[in-house]
C-alpha positions in Angstrom: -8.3 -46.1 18.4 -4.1 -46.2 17.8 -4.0 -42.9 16.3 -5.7 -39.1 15.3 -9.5 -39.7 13.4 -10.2 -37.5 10.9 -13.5 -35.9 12.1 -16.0 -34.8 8.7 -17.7 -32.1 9.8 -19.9 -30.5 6.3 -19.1 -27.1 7.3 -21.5 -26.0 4.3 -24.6 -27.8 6.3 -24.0 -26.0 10.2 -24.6 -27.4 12.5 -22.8 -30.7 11.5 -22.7 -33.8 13.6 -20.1 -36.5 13.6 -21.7 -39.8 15.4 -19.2 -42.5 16.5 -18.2 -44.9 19.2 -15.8 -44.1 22.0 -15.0 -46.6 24.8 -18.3 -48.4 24.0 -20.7 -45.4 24.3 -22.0 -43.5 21.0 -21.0 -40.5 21.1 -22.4 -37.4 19.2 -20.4 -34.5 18.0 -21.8 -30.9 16.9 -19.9 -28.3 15.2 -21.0 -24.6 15.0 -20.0 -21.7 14.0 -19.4 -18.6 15.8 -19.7 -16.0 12.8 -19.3 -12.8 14.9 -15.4 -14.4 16.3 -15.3 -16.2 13.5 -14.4 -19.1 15.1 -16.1 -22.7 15.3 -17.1 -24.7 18.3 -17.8 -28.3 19.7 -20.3 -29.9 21.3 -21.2 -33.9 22.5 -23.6 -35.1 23.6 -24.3 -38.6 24.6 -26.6 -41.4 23.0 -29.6 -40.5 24.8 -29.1 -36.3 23.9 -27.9 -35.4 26.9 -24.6 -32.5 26.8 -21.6 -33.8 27.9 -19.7 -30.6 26.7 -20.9 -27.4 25.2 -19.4 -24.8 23.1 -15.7 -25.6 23.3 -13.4 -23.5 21.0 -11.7 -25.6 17.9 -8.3 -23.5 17.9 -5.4 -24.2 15.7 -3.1 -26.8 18.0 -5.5 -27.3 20.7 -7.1 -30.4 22.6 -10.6 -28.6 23.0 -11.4 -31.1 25.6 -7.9 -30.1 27.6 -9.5 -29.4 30.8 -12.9 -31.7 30.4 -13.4 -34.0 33.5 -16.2 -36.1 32.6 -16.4 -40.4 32.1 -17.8 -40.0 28.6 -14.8 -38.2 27.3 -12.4 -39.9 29.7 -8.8 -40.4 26.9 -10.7 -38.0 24.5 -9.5 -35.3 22.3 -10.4 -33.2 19.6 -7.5 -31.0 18.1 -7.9 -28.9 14.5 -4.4 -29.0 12.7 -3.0 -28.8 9.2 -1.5 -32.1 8.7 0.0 -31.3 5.0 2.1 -28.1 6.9 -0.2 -25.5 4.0 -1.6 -23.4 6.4 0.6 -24.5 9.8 -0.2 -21.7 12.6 -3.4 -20.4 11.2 -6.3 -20.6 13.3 -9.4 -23.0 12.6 -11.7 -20.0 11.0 -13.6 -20.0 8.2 -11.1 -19.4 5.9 -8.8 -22.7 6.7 -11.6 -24.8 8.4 -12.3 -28.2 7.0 -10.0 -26.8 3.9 -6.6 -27.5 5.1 -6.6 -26.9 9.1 -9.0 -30.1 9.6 -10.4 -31.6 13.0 -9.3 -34.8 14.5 -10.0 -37.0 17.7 -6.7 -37.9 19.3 -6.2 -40.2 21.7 -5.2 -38.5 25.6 -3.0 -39.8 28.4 -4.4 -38.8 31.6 
């Protein structure tokens, strides 16, 4: 991966799953939502089900994985932002998510 991946979460089907390929190991990725902080979350889970991370925050401008020490997500990020500057600074509820404030896995210098 050279650059940010656009990550399709249906956010009319929750929870929604994303299932790809990092570093040769599939990779599984949940999104939830969080009605009550209105606010959605992340989780992965590796190929044989097992968590790797559980419940991490999708805010606006955030690497949700900043902080995350394990070999599965080693270079891994997952940051919500508005890449056509509509909503820039809103968060990632349910009024922007997946409209114009979208998910995407970055690539991470550790």
């Amino acid at each position: 991966m050279t650059g940010p991946t656009f990550l399709a979460f249906d956010v009319t089907k929750l929870p929604s799953t994303v299932t790809l390929e990092w570093q040769g190991r599939k990779l599984s990725i949940v999104c939830r939502r969080n009605p009550q902080m209105d606010r959605y979350t992340l989780d992965i889970y590796d190929a044989s089900g097992a968590p790797i991370v559980f419940g991490r925050v999708l805010a606006y401008g955030r690497d949700a994985l900043f902080g995350v020490a394990h070999v599965h997500t080693s270079g891994l990020g997952v940051m919500p932002f508005d890449p056509a500057w509509e909503d820039d600074g809103k968060d990632a509820g349910a009024e922007t998510f997946m409209r114009t404030v979208l998910p995407y896995l970055i690539p991470r210098w550790e």
